[in-house]
C-alpha positions in Angstrom: 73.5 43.7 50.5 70.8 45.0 52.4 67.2 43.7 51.3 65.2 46.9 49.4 62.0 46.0 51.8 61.7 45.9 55.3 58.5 45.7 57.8 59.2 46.8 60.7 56.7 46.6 63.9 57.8 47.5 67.9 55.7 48.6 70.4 55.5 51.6 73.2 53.5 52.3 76.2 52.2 55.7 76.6 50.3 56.9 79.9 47.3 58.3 78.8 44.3 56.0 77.3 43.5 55.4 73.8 41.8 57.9 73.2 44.1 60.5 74.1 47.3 58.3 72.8 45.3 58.3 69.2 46.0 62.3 69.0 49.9 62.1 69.5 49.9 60.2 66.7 48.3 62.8 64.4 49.7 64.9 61.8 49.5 68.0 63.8 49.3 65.9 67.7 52.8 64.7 66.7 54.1 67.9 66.3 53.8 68.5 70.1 56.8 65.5 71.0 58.3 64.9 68.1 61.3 67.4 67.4 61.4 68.8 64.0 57.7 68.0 63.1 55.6 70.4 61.6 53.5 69.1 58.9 52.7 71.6 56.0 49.0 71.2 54.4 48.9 71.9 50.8 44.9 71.7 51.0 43.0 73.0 54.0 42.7 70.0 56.6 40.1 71.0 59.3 40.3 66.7 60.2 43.9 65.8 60.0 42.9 62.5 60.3 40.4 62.7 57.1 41.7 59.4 54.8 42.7 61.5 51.7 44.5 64.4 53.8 47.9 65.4 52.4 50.6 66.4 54.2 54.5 67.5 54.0 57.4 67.2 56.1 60.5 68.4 56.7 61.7 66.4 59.0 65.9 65.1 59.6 66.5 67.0 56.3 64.3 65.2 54.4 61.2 66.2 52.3 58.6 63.2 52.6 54.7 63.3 51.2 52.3 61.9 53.4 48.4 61.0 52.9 46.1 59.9 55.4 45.0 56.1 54.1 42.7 55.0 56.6 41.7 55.6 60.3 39.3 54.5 63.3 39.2 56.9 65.7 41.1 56.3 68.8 42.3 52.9 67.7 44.3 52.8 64.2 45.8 55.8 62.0 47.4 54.9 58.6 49.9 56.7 56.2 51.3 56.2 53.2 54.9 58.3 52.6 56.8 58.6 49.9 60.5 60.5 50.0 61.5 61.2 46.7 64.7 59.5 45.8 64.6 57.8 48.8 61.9 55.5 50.4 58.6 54.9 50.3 56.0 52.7 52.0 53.1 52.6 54.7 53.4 53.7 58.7 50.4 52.6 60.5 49.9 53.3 64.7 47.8 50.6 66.1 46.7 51.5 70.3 45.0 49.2 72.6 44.3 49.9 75.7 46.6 48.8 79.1 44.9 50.0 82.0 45.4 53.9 82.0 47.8 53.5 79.4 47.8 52.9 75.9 50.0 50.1 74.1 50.7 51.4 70.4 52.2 49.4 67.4 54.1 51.5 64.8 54.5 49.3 61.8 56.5 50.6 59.0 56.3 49.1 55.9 59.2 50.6 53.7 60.6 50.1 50.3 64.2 51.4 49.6 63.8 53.6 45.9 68.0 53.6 45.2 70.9 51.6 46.2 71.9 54.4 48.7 68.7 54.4 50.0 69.3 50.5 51.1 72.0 51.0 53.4 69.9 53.8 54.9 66.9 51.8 55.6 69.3 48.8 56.8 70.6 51.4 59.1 66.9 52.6 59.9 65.9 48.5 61.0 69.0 47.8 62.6 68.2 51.0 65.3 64.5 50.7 65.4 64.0 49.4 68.8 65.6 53.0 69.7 64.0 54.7 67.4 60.7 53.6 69.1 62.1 54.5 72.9 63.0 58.0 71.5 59.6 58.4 71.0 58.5 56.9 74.4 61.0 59.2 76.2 59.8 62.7 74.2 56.0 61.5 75.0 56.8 60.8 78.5 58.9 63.7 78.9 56.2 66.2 77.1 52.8 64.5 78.7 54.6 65.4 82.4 55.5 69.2 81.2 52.2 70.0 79.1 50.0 72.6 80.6 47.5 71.7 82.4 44.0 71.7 81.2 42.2 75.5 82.7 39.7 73.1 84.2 42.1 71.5 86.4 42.5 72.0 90.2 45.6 70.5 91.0 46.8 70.1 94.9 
């Protein structure tokens, strides 16, 4: 049977430098790559990143509560997540800097609340790898087809 707990760290490379990197991985910089993302606020948030910020998701049919548990700007975001029923644990995106681009950890730290919910996060482990290129390929693919700044004077 698959254990209920699993910690599970990869790594991505994302061409922009830290400090840019650290805003995809915001509640409301996410939303930008990641399909089916759109946090919900129940309290205003002017700093998404604010440790004590609450958010909701929607995301792959699932509802999950989120909350902003610590942060240093343009280095390290952390979130705890519960999905009721289902699983609940810490995500936390660590980025150093490469150059121009930024290398970022995603560690998820995940507890399985049901049987059922096992099998789903042994599913969840055994694709991470890909689950961590998916979100290589939609930041690549949305940081060459953003708009460009007003600023800009391209040739």
């Amino acid at each position: 049977m698959n254990s209920p707990q699993r910690r599970l760290t990869g790594r991505i490379l994302v061409d922009v430098p830290p400090g840019e990197a650290f805003g995809l991985f915001t509640p409301r910089g996410e939303q930008n790559w990641a399909h089916g993302w759109h946090p919900q606020f129940p309290a205003p948030a002017p700093d998404d990143t604010e440790p004590g910020t609450v958010f909701e998701t929607d995301a792959h049919g699932q509802h999950t509560i989120w909350l902003v548990t610590g942060r240093q700007p343009g280095q390290r975001i952390s979130y705890a997540r519960v999905t009721p029923g289902d699983q609940a644990g810490t995500v936390t995106i660590t980025i150093n800097g490469a150059g121009c681009q930024s290398e970022v950890e995603v560690t998820y730290q995940l507890t399985a609340l049901t049987d059922a919910a096992r099998h789903t996060l042994g599913k969840f482990a055994d694709g991470y790898s890909a689950y961590l290129e998916s979100w290589q390929d939609a930041i690549t693919a949305w940081l060459h087809h953003r708009p460009l700044p007003p600023n800009h004077h391209g040739n």
